[in-house]
VEXTIDO-914993 format. One record per residue (C-alpha): chain; residue number from 1; y, x, z; residue in one letter. Coordinates in Angstrom, 3 decimals. Last residue first. Example, Ala and Ser with C-alpha at 12.3 -4.5 7.8 and 13.67 -1.06 7.14 Angstrom:
REM VEXTIDO-914993
  chain  resi     north      east        up  resn
      A     2    -1.060    13.670     7.140     S
      A     1    -4.500    12.300     7.800     A
//
This chain:
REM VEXTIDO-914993
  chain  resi     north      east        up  resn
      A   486    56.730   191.617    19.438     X
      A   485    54.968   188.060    19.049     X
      A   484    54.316   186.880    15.824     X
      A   483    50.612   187.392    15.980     X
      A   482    49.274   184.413    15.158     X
      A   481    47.728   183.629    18.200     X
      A   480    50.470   184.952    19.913     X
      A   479    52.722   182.654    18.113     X
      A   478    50.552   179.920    18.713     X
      A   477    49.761   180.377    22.700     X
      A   476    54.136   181.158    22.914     X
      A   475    54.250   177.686    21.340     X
      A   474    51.843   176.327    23.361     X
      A   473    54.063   176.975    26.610     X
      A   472    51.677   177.787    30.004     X
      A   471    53.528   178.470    33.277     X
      A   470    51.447   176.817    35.869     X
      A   469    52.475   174.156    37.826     X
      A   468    50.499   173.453    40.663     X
      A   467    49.256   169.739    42.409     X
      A   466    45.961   170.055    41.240     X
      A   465    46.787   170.959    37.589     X
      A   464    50.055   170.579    36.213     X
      A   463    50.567   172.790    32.973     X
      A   462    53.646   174.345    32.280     X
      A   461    56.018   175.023    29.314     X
      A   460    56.700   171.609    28.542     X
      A   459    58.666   170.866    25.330     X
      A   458    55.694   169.811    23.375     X
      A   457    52.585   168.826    25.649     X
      A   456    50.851   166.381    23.924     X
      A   455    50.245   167.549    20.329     X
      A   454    49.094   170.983    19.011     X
      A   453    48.492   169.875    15.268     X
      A   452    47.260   172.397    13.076     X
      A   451    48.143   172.633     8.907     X
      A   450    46.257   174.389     6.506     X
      A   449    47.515   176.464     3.482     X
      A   448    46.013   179.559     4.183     X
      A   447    43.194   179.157     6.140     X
      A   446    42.962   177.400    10.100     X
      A   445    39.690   178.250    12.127     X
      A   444    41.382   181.326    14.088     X
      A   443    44.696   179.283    15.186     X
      A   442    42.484   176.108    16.256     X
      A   441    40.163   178.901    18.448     X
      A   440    43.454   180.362    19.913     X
      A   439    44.617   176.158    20.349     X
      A   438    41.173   175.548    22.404     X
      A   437    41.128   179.096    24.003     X
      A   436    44.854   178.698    25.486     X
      A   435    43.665   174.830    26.380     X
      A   434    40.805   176.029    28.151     X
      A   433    38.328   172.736    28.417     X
      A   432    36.887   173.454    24.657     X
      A   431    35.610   170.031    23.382     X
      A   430    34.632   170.869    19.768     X
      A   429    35.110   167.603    16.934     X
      A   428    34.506   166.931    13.187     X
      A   427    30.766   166.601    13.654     X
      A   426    31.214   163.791    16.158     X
      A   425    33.239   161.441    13.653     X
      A   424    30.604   161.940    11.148     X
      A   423    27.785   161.004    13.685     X
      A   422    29.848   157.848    14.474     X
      A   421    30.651   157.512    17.979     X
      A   420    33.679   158.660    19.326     X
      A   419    35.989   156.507    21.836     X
      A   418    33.713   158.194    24.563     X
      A   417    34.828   161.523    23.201     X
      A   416    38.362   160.883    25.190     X
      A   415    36.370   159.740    28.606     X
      A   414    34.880   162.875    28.646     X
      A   413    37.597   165.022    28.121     X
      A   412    39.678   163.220    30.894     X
      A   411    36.018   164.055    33.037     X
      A   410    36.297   167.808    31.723     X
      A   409    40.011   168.593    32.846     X
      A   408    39.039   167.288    36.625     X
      A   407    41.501   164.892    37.858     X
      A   406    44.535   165.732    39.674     X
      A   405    46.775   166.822    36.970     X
      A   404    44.907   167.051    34.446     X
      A   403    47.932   168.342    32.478     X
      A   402    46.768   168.729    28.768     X
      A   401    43.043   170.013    28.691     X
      A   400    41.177   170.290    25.383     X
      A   399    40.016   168.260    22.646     X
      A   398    39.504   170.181    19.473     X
      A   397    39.591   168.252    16.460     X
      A   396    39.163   169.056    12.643     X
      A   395    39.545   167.281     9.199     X
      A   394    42.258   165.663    11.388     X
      A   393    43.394   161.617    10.437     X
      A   392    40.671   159.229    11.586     X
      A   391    39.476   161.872    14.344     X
      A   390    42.902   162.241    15.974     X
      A   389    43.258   158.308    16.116     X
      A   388    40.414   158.007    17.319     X
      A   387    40.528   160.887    19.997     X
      A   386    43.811   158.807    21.193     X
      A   385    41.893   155.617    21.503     X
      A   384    39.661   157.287    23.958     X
      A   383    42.146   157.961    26.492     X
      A   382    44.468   155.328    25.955     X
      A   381    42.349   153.290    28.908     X
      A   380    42.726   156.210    31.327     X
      A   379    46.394   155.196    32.036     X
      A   378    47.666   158.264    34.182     X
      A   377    46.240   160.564    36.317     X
      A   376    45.104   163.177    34.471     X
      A   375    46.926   163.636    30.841     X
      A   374    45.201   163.451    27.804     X
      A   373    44.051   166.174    25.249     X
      A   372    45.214   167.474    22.037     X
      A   371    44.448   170.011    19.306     X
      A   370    44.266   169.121    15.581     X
      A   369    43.269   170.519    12.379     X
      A   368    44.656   169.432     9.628     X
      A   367    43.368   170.947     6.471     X
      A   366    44.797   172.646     3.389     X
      A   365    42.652   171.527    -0.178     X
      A   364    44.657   169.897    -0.090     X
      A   363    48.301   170.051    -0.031     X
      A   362    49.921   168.479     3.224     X
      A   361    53.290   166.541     2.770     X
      A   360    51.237   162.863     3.372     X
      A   359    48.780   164.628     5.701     X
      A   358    51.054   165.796     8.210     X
      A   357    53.447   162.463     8.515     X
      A   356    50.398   160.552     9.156     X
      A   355    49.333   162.769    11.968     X
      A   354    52.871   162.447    13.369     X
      A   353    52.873   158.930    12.771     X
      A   352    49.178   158.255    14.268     X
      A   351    49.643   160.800    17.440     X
      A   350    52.424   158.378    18.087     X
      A   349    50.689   155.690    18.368     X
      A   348    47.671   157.145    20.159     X
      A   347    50.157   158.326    23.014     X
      A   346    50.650   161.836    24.183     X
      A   345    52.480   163.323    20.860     X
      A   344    54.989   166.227    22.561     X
      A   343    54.715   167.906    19.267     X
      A   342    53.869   171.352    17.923     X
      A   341    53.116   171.885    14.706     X
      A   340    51.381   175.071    13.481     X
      A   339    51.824   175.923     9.706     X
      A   338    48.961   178.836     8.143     X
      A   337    50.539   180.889     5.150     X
      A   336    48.766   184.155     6.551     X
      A   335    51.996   185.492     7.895     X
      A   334    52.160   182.428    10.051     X
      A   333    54.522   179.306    10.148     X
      A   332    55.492   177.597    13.498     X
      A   331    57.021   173.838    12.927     X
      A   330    58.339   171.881    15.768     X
      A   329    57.277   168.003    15.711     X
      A   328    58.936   167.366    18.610     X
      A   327    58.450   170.383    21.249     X
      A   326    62.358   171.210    21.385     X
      A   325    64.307   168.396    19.269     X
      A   324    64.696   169.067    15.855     X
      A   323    67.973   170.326    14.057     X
      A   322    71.273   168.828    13.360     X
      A   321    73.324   169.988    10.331     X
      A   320    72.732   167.109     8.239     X
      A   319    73.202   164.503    10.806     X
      A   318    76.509   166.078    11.268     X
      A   317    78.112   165.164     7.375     X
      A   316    76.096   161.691     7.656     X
      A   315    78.314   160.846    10.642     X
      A   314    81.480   161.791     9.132     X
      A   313    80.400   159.357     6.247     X
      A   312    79.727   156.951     7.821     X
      A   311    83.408   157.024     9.989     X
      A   310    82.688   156.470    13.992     X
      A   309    83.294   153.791    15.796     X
      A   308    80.563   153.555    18.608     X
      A   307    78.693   151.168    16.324     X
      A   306    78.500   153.998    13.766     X
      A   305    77.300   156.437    16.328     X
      A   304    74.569   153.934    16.871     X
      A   303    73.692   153.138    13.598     X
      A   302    73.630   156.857    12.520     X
      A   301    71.209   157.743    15.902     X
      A   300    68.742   154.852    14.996     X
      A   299    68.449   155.756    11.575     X
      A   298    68.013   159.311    12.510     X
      A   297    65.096   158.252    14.998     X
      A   296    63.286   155.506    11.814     X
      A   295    64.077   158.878     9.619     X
      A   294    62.179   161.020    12.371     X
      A   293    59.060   158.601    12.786     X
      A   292    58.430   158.114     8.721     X
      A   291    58.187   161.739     9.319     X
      A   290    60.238   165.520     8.765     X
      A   289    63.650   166.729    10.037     X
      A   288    65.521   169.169     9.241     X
      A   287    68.107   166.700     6.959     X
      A   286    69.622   166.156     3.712     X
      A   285    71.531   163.779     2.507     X
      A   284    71.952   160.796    -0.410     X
      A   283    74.471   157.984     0.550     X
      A   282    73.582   154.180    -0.327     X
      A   281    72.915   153.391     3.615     X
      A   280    70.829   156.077     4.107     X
      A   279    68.820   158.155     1.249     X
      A   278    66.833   160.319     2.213     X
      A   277    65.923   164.485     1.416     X
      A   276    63.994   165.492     3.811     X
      A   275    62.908   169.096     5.782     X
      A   274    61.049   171.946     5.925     X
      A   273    57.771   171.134     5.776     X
      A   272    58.453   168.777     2.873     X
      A   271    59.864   165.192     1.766     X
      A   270    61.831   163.779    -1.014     X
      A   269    63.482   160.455    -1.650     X
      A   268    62.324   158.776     2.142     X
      A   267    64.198   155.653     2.591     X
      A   266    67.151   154.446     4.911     X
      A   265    68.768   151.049     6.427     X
      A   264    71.183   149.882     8.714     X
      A   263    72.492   146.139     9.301     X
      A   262    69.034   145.685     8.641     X
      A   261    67.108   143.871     5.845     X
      A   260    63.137   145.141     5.589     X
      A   259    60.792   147.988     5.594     X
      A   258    63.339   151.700     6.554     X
      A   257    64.539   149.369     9.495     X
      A   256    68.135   149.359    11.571     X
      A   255    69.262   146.060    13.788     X
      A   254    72.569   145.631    15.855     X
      A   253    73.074   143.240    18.224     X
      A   252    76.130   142.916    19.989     X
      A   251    75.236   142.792    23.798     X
      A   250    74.631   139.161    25.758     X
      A   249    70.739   140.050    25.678     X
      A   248    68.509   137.054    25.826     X
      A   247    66.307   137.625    22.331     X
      A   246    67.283   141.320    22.569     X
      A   245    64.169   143.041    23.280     X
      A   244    62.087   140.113    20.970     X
      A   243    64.091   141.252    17.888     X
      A   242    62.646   145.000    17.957     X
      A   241    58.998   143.895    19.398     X
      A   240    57.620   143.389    16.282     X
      A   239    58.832   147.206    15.430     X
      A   238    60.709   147.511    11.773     X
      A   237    63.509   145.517    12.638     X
      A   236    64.376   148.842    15.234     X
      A   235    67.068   147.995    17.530     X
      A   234    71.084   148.909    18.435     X
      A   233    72.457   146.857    21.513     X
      A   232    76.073   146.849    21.436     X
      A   231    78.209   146.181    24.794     X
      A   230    80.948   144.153    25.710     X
      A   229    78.806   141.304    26.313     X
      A   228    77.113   143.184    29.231     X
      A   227    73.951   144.768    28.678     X
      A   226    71.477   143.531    31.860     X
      A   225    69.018   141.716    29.615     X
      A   224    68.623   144.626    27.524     X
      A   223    67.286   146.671    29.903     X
      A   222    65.053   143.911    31.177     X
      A   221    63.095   143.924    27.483     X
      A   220    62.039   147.746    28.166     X
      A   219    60.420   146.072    31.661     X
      A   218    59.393   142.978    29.517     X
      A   217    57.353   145.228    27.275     X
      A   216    55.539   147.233    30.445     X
      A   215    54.755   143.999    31.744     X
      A   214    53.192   142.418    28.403     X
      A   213    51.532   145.708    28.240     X
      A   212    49.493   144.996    31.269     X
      A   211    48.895   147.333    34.507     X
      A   210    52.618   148.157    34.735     X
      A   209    51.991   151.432    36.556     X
      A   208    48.576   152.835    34.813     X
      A   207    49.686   151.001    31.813     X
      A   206    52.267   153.679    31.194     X
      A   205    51.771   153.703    27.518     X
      A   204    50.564   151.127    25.091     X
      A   203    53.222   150.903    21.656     X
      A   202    56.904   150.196    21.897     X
      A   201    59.397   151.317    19.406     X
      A   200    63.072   152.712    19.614     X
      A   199    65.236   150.309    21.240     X
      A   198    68.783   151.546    21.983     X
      A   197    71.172   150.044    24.276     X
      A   196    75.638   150.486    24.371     X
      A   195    78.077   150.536    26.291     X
      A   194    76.471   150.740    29.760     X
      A   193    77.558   149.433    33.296     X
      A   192    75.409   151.308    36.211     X
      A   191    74.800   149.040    39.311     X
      A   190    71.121   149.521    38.852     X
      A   189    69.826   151.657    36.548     X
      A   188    67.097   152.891    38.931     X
      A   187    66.407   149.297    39.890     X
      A   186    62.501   150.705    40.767     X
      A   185    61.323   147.952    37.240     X
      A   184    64.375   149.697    35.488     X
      A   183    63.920   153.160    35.920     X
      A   182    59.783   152.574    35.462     X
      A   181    60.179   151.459    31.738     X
      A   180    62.073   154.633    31.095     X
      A   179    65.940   154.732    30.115     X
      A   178    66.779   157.877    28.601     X
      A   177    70.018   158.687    28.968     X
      A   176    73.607   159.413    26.535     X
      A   175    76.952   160.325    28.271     X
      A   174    80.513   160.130    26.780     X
      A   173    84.026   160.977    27.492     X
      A   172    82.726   163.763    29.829     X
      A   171    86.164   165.327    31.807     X
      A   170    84.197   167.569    34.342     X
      A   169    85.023   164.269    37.055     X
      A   168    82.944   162.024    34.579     X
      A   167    80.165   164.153    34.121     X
      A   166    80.090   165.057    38.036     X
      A   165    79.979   161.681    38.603     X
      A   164    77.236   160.838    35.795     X
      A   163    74.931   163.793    37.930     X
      A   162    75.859   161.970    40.803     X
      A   161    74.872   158.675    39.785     X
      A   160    71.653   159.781    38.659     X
      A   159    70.587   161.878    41.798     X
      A   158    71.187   158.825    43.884     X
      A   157    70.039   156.454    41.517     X
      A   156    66.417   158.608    41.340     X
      A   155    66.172   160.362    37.658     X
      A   154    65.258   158.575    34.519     X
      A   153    62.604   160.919    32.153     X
      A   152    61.855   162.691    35.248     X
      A   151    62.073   166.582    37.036     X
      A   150    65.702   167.240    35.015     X
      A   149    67.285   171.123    35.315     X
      A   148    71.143   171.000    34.467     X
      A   147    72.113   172.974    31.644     X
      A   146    75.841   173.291    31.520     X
      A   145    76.985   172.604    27.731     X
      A   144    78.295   169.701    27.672     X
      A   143    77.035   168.489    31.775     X
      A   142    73.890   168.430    30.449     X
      A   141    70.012   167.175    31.430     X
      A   140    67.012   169.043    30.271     X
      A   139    63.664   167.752    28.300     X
      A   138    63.341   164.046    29.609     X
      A   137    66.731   163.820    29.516     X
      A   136    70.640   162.514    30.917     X
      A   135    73.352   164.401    28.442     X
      A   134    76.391   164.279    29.222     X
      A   133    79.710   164.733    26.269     X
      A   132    82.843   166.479    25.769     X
      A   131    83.649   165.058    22.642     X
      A   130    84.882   167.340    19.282     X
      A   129    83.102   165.248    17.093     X
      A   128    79.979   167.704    16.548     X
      A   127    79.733   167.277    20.882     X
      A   126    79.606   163.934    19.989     X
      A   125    76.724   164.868    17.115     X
      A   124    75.137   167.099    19.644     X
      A   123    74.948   164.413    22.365     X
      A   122    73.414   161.756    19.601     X
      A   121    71.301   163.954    18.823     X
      A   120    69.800   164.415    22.243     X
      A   119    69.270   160.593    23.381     X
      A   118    67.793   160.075    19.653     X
      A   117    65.274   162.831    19.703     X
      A   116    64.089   162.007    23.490     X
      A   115    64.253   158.683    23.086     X
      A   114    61.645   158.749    19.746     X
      A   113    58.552   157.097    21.357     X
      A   112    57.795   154.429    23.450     X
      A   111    61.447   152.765    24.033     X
      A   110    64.555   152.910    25.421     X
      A   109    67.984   154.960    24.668     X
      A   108    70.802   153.926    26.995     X
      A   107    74.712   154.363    25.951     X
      A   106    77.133   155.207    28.739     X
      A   105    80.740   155.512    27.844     X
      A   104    83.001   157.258    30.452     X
      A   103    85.346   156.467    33.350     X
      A   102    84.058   152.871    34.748     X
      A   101    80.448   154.454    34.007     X
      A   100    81.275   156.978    36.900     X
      A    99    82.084   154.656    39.765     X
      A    98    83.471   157.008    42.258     X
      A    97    80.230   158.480    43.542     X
      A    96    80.253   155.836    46.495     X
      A    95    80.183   153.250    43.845     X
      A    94    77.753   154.048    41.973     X
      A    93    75.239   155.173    44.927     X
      A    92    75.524   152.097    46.875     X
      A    91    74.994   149.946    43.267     X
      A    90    72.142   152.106    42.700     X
      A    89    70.610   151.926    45.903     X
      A    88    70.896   148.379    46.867     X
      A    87    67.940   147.247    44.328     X
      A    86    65.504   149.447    46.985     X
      A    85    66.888   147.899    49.895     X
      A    84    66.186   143.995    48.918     X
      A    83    67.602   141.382    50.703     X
      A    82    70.114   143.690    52.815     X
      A    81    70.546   144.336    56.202     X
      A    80    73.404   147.106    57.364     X
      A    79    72.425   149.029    60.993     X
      A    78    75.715   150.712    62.281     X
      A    77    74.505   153.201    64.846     X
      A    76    77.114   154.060    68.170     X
      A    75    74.381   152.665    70.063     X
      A    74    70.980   152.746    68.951     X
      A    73    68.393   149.803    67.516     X
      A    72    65.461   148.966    68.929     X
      A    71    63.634   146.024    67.407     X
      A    70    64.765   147.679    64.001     X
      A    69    66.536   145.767    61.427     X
      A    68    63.994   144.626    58.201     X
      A    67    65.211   145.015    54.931     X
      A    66    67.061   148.691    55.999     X
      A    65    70.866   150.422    55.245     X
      A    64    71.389   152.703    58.059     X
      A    63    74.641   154.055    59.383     X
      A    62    75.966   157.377    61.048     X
      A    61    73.083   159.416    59.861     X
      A    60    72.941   162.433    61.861     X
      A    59    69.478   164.247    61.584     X
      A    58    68.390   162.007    65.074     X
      A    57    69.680   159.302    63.361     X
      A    56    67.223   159.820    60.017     X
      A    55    64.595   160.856    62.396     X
      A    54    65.181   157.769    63.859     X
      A    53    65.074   155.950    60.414     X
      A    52    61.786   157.718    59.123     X
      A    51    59.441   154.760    59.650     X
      A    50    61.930   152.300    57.361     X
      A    49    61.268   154.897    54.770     X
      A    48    57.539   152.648    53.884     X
      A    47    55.329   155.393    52.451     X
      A    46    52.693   155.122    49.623     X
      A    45    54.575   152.188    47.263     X
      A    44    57.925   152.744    48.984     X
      A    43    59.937   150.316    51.127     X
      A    42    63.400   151.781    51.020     X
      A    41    65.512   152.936    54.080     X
      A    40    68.492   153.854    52.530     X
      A    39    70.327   156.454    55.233     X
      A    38    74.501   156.812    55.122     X
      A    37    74.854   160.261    56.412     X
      A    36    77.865   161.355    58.134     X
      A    35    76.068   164.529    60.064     X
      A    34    73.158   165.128    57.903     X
      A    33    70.176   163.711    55.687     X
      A    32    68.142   165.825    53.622     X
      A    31    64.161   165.585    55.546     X
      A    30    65.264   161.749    55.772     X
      A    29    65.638   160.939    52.115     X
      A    28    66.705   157.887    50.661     X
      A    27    70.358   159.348    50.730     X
      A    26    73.774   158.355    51.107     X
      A    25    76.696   161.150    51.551     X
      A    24    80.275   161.468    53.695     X
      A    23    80.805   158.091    55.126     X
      A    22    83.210   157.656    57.128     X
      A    21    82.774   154.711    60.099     X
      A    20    85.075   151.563    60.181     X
      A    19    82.279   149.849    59.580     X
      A    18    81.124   148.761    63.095     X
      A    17    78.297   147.717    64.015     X
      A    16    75.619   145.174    63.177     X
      A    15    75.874   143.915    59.835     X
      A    14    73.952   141.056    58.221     X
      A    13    72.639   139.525    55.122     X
      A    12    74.420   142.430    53.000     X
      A    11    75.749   141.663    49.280     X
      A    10    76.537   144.909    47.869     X
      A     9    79.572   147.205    46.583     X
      A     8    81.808   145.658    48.569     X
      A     7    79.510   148.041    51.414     X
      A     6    81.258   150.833    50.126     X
      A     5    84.805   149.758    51.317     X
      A     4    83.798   148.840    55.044     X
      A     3    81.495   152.315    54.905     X
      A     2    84.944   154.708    54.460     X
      A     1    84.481   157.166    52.060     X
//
């Protein structure tokens, strides 16, 4: 591509150079750069890539995109200024990868909990329809049915727009993402157009990034803000924050709630292990799924297809075929009559609706016994409010290791027990630092007819400590534990 036609893509404060130069990648990246290279130099928060642009040249790059043009700059280089490098990305990448959300429908799932589930089932239902369909995740990303491995919730722009370019060129009519808080505070999103915006719920998270949650809420809120009028923004009635997300949108607002009036609505008739029985919008079906959490996710997933154009009725037909998301609120039964759950739970929020979901469909005298931990690294200030929330709602609880990450496993542990205090509260809880031992000892506790919790990790199968990942799945822990494995 020729620069003079990607640089339309951005406003520029000043070029020095000449244009008419082909462009054959862009990249943030020095270590990847090559012959034809257009290099981003972006300010980062540990390492400013303005240092690396003469490696960058000396690699190949043709041109240079940079907020600040260097004293020296070499002949036959095209130096680009912009405002603001990092915001320039996107919009670079977009276009240069043949505008991809000009060729297929892009709806955005946002939120504290649930995008996983509702990014995910909305792909299978399309897929359900016939669709060829993309699938941008925290778990795994798809082109259809083409795995494609995924490191974050929202990748890079570079990596994002050509992973929706190859979705588009493959013949995708319609991709689904994750949007995270941090995608749209870094511009990740930038210079994509989307159809349609989901709001899930927001609860504290990620407040070792945004430092407040009035931050972290206006970062979910900016999503909205940049849905075009064409679009539809589908949100829960039943968060406080639902009708504040879309207070300046320009989308079609859409609302859903299982409490009050919503354009969509749903209640709980029935409810066990193994599934639901609900009734949504004035039809009766039945679905895998289990929680107060999972009908507000369903609800969410019918609106939207609905908005998208699709019959009720065909869309309650699917939702009763689709299954749970891997490592949300997966069930694992033993021989013994003993039910393991395991669920990527890692806030105190949502270790209150799965919890909550347990002990309404729990018999007593069964028991809930619950594993978790807290990751390293990352907002310490959850930490003890998740052992509350365990403690209030587990008959047992083991604290353990998730990914420590950098930190050591017993000083997360430590901070987690400092949210208990009551001698009651302390006599329901073990710290065991060895997550395999904490869930094995969880497994050998539990009697017929009681019901353990392994929450935090869910569809990761490694653990990330000092730097390493280290194979380790809790559901291969549980069904070795209960000795399911052949």
């Amino acid at each position: 591509m020729i620069l003079t036609e990607l640089l339309t893509s951005i406003q520029t404060l000043q070029v020095c150079g000449s244009t008419d130069v082909n462009i054959t990648d862009i990249l943030t990246d020095s270590r990847q750069v090559c012959p034809g290279t257009l290099f981003i130099a972006v300010p980062g928060t540990q390492v400013d890539g303005h240092r690396f642009i003469p490696k960058a040249i000396e690699a190949g790059a043709c041109a240079v995109v940079c907020q600040t043009l260097p004293e020296e700059q070499q002949e036959g280089i095209t130096y680009i200024q912009v405002a603001d490098s990092e915001a320039v990305v996107g919009p670079l990448a977009h276009y240069f990868f043949g505008r991809p959300t000009e060729k297929l429908d892009l709806i955005g799932v946002t939120g504290t909990n649930g995008k996983t589930t509702i990014a995910t089932l909305l792909f299978k239902m399309f897929r359900a329809f016939g669709y060829q369909c993309g699938l941008v995740s925290t778990v795994c990303n798809y082109i259809d049915d083409t795995p494609i491995p995924t490191e974050h919730t929202t990748p890079d722009p570079i990596t994002l727009n050509r992973l929706l370019g190859r979705m588009a060129d493959e013949g995708c009519r319609y991709a689904f993402m994750e949007v995270s808080s941090h995608s749209v505070v870094q511009h990740r999103i930038a210079g994509l157009t989307f159809k349609g915006g989901i709001f899930t719920n927001l609860t504290r998270d990620h407040l070792d990034y945004h430092k407040t949650f009035e931050a972290y809420r206006d970062a979910k809120k900016g999503f909205f803000d940049l849905l075009p009028k064409e679009a539809f923004a589908v949100v829960n009635a039943d968060d406080k924050n639902g009708l504040f997300m879309v207070q300046n949108t320009q989308a079609e607002v859409k609302t859903y709630s299982l409490r009050t009036m919503a354009d969509y609505r749903a209640r709980i008739l029935e409810e066990s292990f193994e599934g639901m029985l609900l009734e949504m919008d004035g039809h009766e079906v039945c679905v895998q799924f289990i929680g107060r959490f999972n009908v507000q996710n369903l609800l969410a997933v019918y609106g939207t297809a609905v908005a998208m154009g699709r019959r009720p009725e065909d869309v309650l037909v699917v939702l009763s075929t689709l299954k749970p998301v891997n490592g949300r609120f997966e069930t694992i039964r033993s021989n013994e009559g003993v039910t393991a759950i395991v669920d990527y739970a890692h806030t105190p929020d949502a270790l209150d609706n799965v919890l909550a979901t347990i002990n309404e469909i729990l018999k007593k005298p069964g028991q809930c016994i619950t594993v978790c931990g807290a990751g390293g690294n990352r907002d310490k200030g959850k930490r003890p409010l998740m052992a509350q929330s365990a403690v209030r709602a587990s008959d047992r609880v083991i604290i353990t290791s998730d990914n420590p990450r950098f930190e050591e496993p017993q000083a997360i542990i430590d901070d987690m027990l400092a949210g208990i205090t009551t001698p009651e509260e302390k006599r329901k809880i073990l710290s065991i630092v060895d997550r395999r031992e904490a869930i094995r000892t969880a497994c050998m506790m539990a009697q017929p007819g009681d019901v353990i919790l392994i929450a935090g990790k869910g569809h990761e199968d490694y653990q990330d400590i000092k730097g390493v990942k280290h194979h380790f799945d809790d559901h291969e822990v549980v069904r070795e534990a209960f000795g399911l494995c052949s």
